[in-house]
Backbone as CSV, one residue per row, in Angstrom:
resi,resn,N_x,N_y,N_z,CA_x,CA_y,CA_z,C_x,C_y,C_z
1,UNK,84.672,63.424,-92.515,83.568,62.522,-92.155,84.145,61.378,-91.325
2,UNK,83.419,60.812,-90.401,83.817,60.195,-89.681,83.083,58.938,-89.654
3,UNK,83.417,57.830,-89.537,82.857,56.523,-89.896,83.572,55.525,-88.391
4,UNK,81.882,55.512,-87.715,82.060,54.612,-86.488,81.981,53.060,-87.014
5,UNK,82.634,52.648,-86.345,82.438,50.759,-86.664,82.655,50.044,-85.180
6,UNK,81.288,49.220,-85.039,80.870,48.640,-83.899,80.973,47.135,-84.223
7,UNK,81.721,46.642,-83.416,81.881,44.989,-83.402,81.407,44.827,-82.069
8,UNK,81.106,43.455,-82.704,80.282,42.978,-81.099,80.825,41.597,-81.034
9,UNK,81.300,41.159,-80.033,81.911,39.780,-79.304,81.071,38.413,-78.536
10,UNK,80.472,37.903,-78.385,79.886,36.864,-78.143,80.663,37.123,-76.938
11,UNK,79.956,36.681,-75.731,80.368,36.300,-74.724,80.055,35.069,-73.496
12,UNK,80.071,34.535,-73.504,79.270,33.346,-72.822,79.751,32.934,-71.241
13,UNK,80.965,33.816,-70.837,81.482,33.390,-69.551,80.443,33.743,-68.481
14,UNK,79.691,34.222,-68.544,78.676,34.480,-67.485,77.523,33.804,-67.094
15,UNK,77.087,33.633,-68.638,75.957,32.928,-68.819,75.592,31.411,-69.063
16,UNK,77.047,30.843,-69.441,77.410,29.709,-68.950,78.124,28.790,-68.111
17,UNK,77.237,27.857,-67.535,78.345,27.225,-66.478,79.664,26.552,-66.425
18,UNK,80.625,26.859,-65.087,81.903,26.465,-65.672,82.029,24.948,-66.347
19,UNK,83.091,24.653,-66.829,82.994,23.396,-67.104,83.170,22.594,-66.062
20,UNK,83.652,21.210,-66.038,83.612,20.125,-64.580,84.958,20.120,-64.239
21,UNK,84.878,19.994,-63.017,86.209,19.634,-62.549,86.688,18.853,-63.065
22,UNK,87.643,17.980,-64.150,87.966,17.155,-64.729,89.306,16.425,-63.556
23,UNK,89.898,17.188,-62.703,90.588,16.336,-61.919,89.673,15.695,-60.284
24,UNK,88.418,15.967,-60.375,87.305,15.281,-59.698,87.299,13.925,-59.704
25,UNK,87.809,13.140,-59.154,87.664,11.431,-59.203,86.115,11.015,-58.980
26,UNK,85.529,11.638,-58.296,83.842,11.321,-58.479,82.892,11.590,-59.575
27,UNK,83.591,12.508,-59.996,82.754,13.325,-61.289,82.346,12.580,-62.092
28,UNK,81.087,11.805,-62.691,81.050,10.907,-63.720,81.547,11.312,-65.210
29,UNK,81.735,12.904,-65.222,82.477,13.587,-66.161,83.887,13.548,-66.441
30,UNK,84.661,13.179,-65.416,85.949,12.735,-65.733,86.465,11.788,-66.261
31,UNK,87.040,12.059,-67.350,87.226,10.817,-68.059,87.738,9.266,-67.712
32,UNK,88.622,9.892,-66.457,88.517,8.438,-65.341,87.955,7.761,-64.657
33,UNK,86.892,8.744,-64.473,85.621,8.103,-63.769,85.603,6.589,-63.066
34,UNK,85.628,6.415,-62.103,85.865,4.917,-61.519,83.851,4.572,-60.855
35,UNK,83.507,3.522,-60.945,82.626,3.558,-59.962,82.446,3.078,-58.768
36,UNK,81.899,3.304,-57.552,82.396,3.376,-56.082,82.641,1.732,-55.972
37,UNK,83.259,1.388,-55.626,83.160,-0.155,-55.228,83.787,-0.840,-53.883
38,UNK,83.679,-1.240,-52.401,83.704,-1.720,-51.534,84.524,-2.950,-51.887
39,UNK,86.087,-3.233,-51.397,87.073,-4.242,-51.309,87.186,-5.210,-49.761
40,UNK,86.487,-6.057,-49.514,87.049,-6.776,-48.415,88.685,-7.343,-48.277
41,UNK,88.987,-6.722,-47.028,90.337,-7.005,-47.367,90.833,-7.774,-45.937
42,UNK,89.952,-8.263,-45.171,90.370,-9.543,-43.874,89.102,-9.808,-43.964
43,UNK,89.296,-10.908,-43.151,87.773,-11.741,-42.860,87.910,-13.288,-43.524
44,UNK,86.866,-13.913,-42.881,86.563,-15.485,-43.808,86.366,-14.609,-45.755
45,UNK,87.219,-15.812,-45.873,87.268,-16.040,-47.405,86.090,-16.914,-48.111
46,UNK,85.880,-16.242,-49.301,84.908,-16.865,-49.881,84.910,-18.254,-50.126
47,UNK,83.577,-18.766,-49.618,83.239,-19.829,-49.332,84.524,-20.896,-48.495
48,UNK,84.843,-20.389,-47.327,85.344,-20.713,-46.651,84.647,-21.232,-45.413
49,UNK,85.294,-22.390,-44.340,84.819,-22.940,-43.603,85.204,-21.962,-42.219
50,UNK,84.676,-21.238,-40.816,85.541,-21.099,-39.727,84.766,-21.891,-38.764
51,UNK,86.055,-22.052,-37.850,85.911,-22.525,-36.687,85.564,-22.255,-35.184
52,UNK,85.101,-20.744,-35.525,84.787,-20.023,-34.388,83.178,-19.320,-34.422
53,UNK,82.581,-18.751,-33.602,81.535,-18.166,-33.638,81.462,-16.691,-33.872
54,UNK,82.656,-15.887,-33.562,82.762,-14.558,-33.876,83.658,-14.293,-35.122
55,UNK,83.114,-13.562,-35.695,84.266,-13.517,-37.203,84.241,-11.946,-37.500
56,UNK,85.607,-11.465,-37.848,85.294,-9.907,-38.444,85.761,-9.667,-39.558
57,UNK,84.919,-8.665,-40.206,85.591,-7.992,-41.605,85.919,-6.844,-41.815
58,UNK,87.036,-6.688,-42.460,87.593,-5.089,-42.707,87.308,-5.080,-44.598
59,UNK,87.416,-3.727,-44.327,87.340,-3.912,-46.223,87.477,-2.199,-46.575
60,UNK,87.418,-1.311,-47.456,87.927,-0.739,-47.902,87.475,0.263,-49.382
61,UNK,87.286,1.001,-49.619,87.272,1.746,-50.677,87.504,2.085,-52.433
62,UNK,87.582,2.404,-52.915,88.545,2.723,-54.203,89.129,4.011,-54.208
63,UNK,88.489,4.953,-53.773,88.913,6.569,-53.619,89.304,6.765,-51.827
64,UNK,89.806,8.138,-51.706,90.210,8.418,-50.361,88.677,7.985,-49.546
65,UNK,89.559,7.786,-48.529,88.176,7.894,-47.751,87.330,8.965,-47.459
66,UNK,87.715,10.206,-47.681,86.859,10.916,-47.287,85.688,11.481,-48.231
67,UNK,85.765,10.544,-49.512,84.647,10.480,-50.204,84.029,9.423,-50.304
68,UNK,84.249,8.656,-49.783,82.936,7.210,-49.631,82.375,7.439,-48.756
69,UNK,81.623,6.491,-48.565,80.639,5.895,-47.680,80.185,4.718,-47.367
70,UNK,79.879,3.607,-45.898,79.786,1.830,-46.777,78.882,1.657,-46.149
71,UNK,78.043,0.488,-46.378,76.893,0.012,-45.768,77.026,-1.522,-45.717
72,UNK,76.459,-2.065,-45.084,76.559,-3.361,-44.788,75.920,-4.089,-44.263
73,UNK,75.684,-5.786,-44.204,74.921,-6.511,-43.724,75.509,-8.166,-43.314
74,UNK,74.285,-8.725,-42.674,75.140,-9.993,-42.488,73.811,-10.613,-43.191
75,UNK,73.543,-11.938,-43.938,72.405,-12.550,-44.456,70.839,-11.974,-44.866
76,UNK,69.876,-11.614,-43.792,68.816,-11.177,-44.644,68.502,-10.088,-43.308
77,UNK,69.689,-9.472,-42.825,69.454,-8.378,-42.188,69.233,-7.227,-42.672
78,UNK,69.110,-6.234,-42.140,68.504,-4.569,-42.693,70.087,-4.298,-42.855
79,UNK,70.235,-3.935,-44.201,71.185,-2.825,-44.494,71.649,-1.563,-42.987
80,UNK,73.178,-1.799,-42.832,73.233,-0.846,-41.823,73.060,0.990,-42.539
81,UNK,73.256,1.493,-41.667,73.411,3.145,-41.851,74.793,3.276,-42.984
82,UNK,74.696,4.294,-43.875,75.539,4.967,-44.565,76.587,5.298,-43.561
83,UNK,78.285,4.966,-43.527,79.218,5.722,-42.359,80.470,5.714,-42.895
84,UNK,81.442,5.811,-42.693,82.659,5.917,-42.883,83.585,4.770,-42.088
85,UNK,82.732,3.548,-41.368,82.767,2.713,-40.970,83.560,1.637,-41.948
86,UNK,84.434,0.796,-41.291,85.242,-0.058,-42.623,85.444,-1.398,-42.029
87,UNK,84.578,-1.205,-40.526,84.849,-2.819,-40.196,83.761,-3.083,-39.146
88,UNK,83.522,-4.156,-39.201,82.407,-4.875,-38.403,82.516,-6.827,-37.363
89,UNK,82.299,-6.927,-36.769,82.583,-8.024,-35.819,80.856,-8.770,-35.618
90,UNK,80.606,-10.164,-35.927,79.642,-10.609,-35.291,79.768,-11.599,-34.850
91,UNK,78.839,-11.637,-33.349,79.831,-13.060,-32.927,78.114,-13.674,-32.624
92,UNK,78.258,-14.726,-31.859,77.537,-15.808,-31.960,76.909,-16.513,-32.846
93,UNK,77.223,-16.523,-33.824,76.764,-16.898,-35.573,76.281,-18.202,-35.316
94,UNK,75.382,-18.421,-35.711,74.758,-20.076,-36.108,75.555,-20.568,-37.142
95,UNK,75.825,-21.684,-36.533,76.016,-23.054,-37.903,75.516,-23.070,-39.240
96,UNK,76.498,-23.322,-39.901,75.848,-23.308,-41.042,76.289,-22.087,-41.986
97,UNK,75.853,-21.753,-43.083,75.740,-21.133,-44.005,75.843,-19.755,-43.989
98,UNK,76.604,-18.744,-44.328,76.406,-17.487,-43.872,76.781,-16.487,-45.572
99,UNK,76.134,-15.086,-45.296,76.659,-14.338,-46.535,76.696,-13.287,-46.051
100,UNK,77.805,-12.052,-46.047,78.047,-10.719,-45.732,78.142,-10.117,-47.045
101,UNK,77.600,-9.354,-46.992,77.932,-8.266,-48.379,77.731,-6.685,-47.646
102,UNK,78.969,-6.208,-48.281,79.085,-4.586,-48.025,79.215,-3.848,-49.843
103,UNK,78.544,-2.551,-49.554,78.444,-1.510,-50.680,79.017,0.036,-50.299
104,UNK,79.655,0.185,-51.616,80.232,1.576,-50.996,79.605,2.720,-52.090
105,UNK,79.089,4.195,-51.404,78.946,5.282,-52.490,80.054,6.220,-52.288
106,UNK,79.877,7.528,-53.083,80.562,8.155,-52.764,79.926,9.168,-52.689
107,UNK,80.648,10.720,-51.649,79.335,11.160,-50.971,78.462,12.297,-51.960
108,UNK,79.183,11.873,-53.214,77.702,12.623,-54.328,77.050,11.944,-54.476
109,UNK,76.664,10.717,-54.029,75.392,9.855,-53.894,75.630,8.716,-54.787
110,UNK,76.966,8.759,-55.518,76.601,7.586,-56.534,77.080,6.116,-56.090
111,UNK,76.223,4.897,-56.267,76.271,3.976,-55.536,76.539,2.654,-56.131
112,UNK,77.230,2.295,-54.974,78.061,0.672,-56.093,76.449,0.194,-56.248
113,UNK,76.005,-0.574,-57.350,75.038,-1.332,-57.719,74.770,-2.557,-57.379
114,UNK,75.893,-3.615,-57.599,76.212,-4.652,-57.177,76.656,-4.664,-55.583
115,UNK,76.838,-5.047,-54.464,77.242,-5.513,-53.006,78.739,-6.412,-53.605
116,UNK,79.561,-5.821,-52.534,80.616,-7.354,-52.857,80.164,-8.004,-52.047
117,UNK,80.646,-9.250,-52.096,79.918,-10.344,-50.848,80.915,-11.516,-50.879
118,UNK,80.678,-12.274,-49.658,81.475,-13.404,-49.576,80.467,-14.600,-48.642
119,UNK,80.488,-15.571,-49.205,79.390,-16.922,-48.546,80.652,-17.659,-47.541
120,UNK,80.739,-17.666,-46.540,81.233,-18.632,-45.746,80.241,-19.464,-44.804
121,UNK,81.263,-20.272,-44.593,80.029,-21.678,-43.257,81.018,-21.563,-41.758
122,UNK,80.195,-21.588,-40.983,80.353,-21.194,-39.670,80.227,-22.800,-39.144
123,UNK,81.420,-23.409,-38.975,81.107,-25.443,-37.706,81.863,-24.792,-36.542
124,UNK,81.176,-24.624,-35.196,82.473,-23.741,-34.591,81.828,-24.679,-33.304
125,UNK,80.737,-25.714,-33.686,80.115,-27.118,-32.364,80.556,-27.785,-32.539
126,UNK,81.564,-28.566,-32.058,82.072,-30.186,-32.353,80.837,-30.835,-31.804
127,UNK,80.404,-31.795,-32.412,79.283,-32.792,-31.717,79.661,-34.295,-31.171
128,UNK,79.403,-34.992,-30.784,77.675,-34.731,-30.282,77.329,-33.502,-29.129
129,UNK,76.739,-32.817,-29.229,76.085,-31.590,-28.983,74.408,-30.849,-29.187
130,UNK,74.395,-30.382,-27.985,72.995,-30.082,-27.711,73.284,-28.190,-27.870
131,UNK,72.612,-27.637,-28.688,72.388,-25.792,-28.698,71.224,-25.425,-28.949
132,UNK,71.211,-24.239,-29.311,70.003,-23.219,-29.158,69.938,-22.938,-30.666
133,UNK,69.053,-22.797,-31.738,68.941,-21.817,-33.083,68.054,-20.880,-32.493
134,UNK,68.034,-19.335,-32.710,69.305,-19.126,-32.978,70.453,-19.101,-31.899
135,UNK,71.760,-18.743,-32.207,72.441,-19.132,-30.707,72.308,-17.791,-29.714
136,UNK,72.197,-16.698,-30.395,71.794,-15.531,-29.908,70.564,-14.779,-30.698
137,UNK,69.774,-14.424,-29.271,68.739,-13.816,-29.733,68.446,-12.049,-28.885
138,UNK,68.053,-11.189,-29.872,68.121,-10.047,-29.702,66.523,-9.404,-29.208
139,UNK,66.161,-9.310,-28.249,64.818,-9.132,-27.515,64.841,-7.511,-27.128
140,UNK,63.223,-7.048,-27.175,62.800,-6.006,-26.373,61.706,-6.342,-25.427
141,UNK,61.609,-5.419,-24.253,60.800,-5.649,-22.752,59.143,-6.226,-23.765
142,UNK,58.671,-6.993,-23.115,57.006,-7.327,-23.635,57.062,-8.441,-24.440
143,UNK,57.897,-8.281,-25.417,57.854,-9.591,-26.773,57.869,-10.878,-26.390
144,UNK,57.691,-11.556,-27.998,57.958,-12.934,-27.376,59.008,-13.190,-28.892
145,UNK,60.030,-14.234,-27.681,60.590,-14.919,-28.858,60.955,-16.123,-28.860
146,UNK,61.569,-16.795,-30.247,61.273,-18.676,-30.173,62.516,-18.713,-30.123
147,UNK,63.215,-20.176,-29.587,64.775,-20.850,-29.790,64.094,-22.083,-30.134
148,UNK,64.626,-22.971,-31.052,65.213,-24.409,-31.469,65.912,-24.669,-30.829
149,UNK,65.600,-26.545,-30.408,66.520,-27.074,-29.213,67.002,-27.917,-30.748
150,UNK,68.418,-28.097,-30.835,69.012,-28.555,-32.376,70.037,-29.762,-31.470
151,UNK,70.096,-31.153,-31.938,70.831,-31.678,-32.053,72.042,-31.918,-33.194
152,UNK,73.643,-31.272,-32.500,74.546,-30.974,-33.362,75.114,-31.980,-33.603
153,UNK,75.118,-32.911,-34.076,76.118,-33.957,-35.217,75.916,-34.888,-33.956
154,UNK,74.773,-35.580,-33.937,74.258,-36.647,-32.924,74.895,-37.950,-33.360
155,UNK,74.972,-38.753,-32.531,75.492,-40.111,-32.756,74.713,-41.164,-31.828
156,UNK,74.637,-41.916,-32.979,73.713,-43.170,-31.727,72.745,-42.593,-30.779
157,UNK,71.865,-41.649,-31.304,70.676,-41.081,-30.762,69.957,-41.455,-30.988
158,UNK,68.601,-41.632,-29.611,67.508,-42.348,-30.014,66.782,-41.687,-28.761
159,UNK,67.109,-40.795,-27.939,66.342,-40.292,-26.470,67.192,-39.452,-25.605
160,UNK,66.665,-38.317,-25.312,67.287,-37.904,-24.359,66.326,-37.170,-23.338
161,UNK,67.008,-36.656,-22.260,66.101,-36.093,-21.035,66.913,-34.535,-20.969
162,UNK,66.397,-33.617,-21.301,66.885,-32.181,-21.310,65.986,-31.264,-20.508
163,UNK,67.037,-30.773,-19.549,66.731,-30.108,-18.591,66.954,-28.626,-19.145
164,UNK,66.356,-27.528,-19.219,66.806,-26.254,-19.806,66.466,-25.210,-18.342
165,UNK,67.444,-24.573,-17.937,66.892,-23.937,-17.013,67.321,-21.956,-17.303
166,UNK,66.120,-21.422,-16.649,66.102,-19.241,-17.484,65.782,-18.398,-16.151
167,UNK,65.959,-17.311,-16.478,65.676,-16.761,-15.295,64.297,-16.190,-15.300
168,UNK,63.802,-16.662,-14.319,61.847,-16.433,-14.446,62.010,-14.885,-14.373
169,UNK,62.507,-14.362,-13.576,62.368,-12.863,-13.119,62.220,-12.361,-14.854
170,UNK,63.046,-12.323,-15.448,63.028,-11.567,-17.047,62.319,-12.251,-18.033
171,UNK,61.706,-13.752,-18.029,61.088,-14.408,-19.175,59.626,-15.528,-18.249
172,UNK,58.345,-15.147,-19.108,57.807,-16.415,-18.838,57.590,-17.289,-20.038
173,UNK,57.586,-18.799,-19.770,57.172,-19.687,-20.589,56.425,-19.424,-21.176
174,UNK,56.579,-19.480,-22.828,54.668,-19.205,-22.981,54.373,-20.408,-23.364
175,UNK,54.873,-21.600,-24.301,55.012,-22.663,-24.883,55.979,-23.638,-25.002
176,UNK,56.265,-24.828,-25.264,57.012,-26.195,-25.483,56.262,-27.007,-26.663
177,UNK,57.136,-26.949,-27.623,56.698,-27.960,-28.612,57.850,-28.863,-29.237
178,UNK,57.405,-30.002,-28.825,58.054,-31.079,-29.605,57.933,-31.460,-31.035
179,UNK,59.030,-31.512,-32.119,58.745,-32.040,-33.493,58.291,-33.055,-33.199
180,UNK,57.132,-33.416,-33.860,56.360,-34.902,-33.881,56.423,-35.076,-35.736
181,UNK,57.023,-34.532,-36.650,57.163,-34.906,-38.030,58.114,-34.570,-38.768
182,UNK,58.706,-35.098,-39.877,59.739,-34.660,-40.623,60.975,-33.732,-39.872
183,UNK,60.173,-32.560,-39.273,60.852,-31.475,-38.370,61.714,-32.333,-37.919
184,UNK,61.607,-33.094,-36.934,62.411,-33.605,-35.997,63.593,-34.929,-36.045
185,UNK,64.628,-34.854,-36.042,66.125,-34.841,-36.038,65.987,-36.982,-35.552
186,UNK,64.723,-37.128,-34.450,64.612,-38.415,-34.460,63.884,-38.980,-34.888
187,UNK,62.893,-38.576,-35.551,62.167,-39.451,-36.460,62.721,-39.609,-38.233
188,UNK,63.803,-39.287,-38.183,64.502,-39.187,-39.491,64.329,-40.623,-40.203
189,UNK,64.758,-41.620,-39.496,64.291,-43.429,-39.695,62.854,-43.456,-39.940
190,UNK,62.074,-42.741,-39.252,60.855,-43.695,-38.873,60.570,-43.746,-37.172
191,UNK,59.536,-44.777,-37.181,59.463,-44.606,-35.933,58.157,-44.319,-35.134
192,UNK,57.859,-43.872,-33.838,57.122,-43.533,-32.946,57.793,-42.334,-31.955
193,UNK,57.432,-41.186,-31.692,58.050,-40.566,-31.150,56.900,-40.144,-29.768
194,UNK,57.818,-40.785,-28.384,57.271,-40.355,-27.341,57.924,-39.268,-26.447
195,UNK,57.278,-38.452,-25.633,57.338,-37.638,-25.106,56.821,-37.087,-24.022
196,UNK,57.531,-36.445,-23.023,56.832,-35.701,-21.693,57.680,-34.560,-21.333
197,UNK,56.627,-33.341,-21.408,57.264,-32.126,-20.787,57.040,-32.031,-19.513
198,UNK,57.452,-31.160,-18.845,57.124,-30.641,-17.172,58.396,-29.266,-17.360
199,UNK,57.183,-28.775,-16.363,57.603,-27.170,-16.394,57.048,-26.543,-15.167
200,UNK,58.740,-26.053,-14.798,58.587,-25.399,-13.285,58.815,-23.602,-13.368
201,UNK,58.753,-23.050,-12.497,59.157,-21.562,-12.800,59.753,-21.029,-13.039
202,UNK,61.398,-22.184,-12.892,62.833,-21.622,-13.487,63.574,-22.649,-14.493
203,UNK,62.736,-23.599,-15.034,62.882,-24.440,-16.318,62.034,-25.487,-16.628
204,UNK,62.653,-26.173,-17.963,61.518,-26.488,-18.574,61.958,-28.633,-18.563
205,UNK,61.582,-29.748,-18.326,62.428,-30.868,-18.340,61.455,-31.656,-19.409
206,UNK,62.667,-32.050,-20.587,62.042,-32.516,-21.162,62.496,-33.955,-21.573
207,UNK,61.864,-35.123,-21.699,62.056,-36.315,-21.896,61.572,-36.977,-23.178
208,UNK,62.014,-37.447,-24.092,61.831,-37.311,-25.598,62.865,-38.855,-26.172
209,UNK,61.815,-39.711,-26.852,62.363,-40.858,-27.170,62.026,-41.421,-28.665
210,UNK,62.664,-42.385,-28.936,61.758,-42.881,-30.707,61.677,-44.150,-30.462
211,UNK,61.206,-45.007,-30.679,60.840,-46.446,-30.962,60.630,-47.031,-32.511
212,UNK,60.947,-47.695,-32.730,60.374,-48.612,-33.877,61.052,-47.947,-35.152
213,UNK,62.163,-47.548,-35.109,62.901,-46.429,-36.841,63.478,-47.845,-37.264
214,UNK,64.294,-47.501,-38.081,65.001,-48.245,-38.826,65.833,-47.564,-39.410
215,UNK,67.118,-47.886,-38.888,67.836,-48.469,-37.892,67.191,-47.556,-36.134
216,UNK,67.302,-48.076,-35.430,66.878,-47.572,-34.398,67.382,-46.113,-33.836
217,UNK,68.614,-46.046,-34.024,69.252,-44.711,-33.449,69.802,-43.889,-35.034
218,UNK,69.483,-42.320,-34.631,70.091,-41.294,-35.553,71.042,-40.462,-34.978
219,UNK,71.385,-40.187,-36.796,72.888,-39.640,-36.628,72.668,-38.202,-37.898
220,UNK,73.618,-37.070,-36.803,73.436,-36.060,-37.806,72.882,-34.672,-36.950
221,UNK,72.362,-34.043,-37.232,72.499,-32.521,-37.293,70.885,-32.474,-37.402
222,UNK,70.100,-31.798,-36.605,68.304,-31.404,-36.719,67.873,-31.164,-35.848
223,UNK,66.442,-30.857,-35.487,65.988,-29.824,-34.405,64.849,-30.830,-34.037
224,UNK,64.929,-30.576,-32.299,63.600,-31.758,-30.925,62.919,-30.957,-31.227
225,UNK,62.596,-29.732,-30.856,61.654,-29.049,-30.274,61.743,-27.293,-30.423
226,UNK,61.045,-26.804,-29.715,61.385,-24.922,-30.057,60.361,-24.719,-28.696
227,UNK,60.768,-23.575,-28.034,60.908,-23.303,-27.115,60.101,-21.438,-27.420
228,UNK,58.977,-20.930,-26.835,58.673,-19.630,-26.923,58.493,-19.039,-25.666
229,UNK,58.918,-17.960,-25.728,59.346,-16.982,-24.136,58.699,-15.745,-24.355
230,UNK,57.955,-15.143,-23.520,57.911,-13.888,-23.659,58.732,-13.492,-22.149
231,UNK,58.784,-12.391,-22.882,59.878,-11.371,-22.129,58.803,-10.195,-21.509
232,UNK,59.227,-10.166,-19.682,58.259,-9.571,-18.959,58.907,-7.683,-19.336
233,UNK,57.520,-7.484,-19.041,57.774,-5.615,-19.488,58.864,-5.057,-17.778
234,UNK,58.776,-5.689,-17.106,59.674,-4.950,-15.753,61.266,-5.812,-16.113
235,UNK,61.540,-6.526,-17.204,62.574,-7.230,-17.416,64.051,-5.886,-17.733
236,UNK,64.996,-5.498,-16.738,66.064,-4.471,-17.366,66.529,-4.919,-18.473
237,UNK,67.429,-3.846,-18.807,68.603,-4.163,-20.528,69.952,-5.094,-19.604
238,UNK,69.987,-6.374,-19.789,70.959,-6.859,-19.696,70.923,-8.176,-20.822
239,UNK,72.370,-8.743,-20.873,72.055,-10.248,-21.611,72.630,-11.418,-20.590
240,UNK,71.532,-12.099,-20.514,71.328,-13.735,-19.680,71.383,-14.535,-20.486
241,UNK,71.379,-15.862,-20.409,71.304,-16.715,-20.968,70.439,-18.361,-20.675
242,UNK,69.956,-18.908,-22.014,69.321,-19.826,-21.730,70.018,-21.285,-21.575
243,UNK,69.962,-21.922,-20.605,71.458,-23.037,-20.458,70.541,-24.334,-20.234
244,UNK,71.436,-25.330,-20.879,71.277,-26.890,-20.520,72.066,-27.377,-19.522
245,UNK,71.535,-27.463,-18.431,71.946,-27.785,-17.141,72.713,-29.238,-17.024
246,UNK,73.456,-29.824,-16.108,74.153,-31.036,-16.451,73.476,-32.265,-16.249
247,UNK,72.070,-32.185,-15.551,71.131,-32.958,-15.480,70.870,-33.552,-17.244
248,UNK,71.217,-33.278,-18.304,70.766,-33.510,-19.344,71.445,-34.479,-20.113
249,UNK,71.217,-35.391,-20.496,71.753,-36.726,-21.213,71.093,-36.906,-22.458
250,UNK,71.763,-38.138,-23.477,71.343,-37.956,-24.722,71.458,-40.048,-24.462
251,UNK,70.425,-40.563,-25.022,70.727,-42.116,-25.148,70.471,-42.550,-26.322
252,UNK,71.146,-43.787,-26.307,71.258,-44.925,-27.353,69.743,-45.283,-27.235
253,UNK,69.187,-46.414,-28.352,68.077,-47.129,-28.339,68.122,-47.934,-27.463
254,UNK,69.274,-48.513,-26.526,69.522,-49.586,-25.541,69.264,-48.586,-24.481
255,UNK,68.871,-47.566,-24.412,68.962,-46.872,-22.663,70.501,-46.477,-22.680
256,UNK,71.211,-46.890,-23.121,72.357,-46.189,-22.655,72.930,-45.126,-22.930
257,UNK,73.950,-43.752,-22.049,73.921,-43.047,-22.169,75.109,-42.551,-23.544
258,UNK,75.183,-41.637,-24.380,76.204,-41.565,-25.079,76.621,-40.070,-25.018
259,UNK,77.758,-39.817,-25.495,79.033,-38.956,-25.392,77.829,-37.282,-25.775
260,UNK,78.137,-36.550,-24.875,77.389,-34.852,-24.960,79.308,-34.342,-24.688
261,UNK,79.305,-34.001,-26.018,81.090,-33.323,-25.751,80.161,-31.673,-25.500
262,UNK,78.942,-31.251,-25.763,79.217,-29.662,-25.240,77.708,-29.301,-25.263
263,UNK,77.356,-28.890,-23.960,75.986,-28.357,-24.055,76.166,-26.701,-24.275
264,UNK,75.876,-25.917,-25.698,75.774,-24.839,-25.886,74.715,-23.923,-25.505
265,UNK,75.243,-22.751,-24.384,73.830,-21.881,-23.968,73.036,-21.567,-25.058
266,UNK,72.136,-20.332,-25.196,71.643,-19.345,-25.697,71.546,-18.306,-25.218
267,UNK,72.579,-17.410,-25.688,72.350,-15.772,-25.606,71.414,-15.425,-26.014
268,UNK,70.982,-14.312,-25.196,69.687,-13.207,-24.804,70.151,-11.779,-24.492
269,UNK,70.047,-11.134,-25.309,70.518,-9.696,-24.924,68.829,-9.089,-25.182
270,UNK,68.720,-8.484,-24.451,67.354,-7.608,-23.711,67.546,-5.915,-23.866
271,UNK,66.750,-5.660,-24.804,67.208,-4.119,-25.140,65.841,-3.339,-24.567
């Protein structure tokens, strides 16, 4: 007589999936698991002062590069594109206050949460000084866009006569407005603030005074006026600029003239 005996084996290699790559540095399954994080490694230092208008940053990864990815921004701009990109340059920066933050994923999608970031301040105008906010402005054919005429670290100001001259062919005037409240940089004392525009086809002259403040003349950093342009649709892609011609002076409450160490253009790039 013969006596069969059947064993049966469990088998699961088929029907289950392999396990994880455990030497995977992305894998959130690996017990090393890092999460993606973006290192600035040149550039203005946090909360640092520069002295220039163009500044760049490099920065860097945690894993090889060929599994990240970074994105980036300068203040309350649009997040750039996802790239393999690790450095960036912006130049004409306004005065004042600035924040860059970059984020890195890795390319299974998982994404730093937090931005690193760094706050620096941009003084790159010695004053007394006459510029543009912003100092560069980024235009398409048809639009319209505004500049601030800003007095930079004024002294013994109380009037000046500013000549601004553009190229009609690519921009017409659409408007001139003078701060007549708080806004404006000479009524900071007090005061009476008088004024006269005139406007020709290739600039704008403006004559702008205070009376009666206390103390009579200001000192400091604030904005005359703002300036709106539209940009003609036959205007090409080039960048021009909007300039304070040397016709332009800044005076004391006595009429007299005082120290303009730098009349700053305004860039216009036309896309």
């Amino acid at each position: 007589m013969f006596f069969a005996i059947f064993v049966f084996i469990g088998c699961n290699i088929i029907t289950e999936p392999a396990p994880p790559e455990r030497a995977n540095p992305i894998d959130p399954a690996n017990p090393n698991f890092q999460q993606p994080r973006a290192e600035i490694v040149s550039g203005p230092g946090d909360n640092s002062t520069v002295t220039t208008h163009t500044v760049t940053f490099q920065w860097r990864g945690n894993q090889a590069d060929s599994l990240m990815l970074f994105s980036f921004k300068l203040d309350n701009q649009n997040w750039s594109n996802w790239s393999q990109n690790k450095t960036v340059t912006y130049e004409y920066l306004d005065e004042g206050s600035h924040t860059f933050y970059v984020k890195a994923k890795y390319i299974n999608n998982i994404e730093q949460q937090t931005p690193t970031t760094v706050k620096f301040n941009v003084d790159a105008v010695k004053g007394p000084s006459l510029m543009f906010v912003p100092r560069k402005s980024v235009v398409e054919k048809g639009s319209i866009f505004e500049v601030k005429i800003f007095a930079e670290e004024a002294a013994n100001f109380a009037g000046a006569k500013i000549v601004i001259s553009y190229d009609f062919n690519l921009f017409d005037l659409d408007n001139v407005e003078i701060y007549k409240d708080t806004t404006s940089i000479l009524l900071k004392n007090g005061g009476t603030l008088i004024d006269f525009v005139e406007t020709r086809a290739d600039r704008v002259i403006i004559n702008v005074a205070v009376a009666g403040g206390n103390p009579s003349n200001v000192n400091g950093t604030g904005a005359i006026g703002n300036l709106r342009f539209k940009v003609k649709s036959s205007a090409p892609t080039q960048i021009t600029n909007l300039v304070f011609t040397n016709e332009t002076v800044m005076r004391d409450s006595d009429n007299n003239t005082v120290q303009i160490k730098e009349l700053v253009p305004g860039i216009v790039e036309i896309k």
